[in-house]
Steps between C-alpha positions, in 0.01 A plus 500: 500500500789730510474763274128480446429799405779555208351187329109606581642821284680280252180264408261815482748629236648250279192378313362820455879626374542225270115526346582866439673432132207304414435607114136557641528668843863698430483695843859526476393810269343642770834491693594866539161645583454193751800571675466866538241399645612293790792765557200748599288232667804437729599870510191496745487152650871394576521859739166395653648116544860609631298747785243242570758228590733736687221578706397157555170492334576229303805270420689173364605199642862442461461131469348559134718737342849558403608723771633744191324861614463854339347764726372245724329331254581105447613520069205238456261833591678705286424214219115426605468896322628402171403128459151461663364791313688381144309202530128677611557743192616225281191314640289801400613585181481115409119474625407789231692339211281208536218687617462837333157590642581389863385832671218605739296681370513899572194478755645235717847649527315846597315259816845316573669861494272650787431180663911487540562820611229545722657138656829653561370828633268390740743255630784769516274703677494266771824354447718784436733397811629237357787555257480218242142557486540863436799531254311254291144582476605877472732388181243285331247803573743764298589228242156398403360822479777556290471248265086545483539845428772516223410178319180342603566209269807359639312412821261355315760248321706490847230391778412173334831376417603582871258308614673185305845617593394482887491096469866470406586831742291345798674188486876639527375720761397254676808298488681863563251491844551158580219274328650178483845537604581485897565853539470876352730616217347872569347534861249801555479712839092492526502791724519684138268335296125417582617125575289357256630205296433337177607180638852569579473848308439829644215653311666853455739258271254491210447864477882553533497248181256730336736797510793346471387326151245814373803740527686295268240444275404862507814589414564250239179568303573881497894455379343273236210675390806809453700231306238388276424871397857562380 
């Protein structure tokens, strides 16, 4: 079980890497807007990481990773940024090349929009002492209403291939938590989080996958949309 959590990174990766020269799928095109992308994604969420595990709010168990560190982070974090979104994109961009019309329709995404933020508000407003709880719902908040307001559309392709890309995400995360496996590759301090689990999973975990993965699709889709108008 020793490094665990390099090879979790690893097996999200490699099949969605290799798959990416496919004559049909050819992500690898995609390349330079996708990884612009992640360098702005982690821009925000590898500061937010490195204070939340100084501070103890959440952290990693030495017995799974390499003991190699940057800024207090373990290098498999620093890896979980670039590979598990590569292969959620890659997922997403794959779904539509097969499916072309997979979309919700604009009516539904306008009800999942409010229903969402109204959610996270509501539960921030009650919640707003608790840090992971806060940092996130407040991001997904500003992102989302973001995204709804300057392209409508994109959360309309987004939401239902996230909802696919949770299966996959869910079950690393729940390895990461310590589903299956004797103990926790990432442990969580509960006094900062509403201590409600997804099995092993905190539940602030799938909205942190929601802005962690719509930022770099976000930014993606606008780079390309520039490079396809050149």
């Amino acid at each position: 079980m020793n490094n665990l959590y390099l090879w979790l990174n690893f097996g999200s990766f490699i099949i969605p890497f290799l798959f990416s020269f496919h004559p049909k799928l050819q992500f690898y095109k995609k390349w330079r807007s996708f990884f612009i992308g992640v360098f702005i994604m982690m821009l925000v969420f590898i500061p937010w990481d490195v204070v939340f595990t100084s501070n103890g709010f959440w952290g990693f168990n030495d017995t799974y990773i390499t003991g190699v560190k940057l800024f207090h982070l373990p290098v498999e974090e620093w890896l979980f940024f670039i590979c598990i979104p590569y292969a959620c994109v890659f997922t997403h961009y794959s779904l539509y090349h097969f499916f072309p019309k997979l979309a919700f329709s604009e009516k539904l995404t306008n009800i999942i929009y409010v229903s969402l933020l109204c959610v996270l508000i509501i539960t921030l407003w009650y919640h707003f002492d608790k840090w992971y709880t806060l940092i996130n719902f407040f991001y997904a908040i500003v992102l989302l209403g973001i995204v709804y307001n300057y392209n409508k559309s994109l959360l309309r392709k987004f939401l239902p291939t996230f909802l696919v890309i949770l299966i996959p995400f869910f079950i690393v995360n729940g390895v990461l938590t310590g589903s299956w496996i004797d103990n926790q590759v990432v442990w969580y301090n509960d006094a900062e989080n509403l201590g409600i689990r997804m099995g092993t999973i905190p539940i602030e975990d799938s909205v942190y996958a929601l802005g962690m993965l719509l930022t770099v699709y976000f930014v993606t889709e606008i780079l390309e949309n520039k490079r396809k108008r050149l």
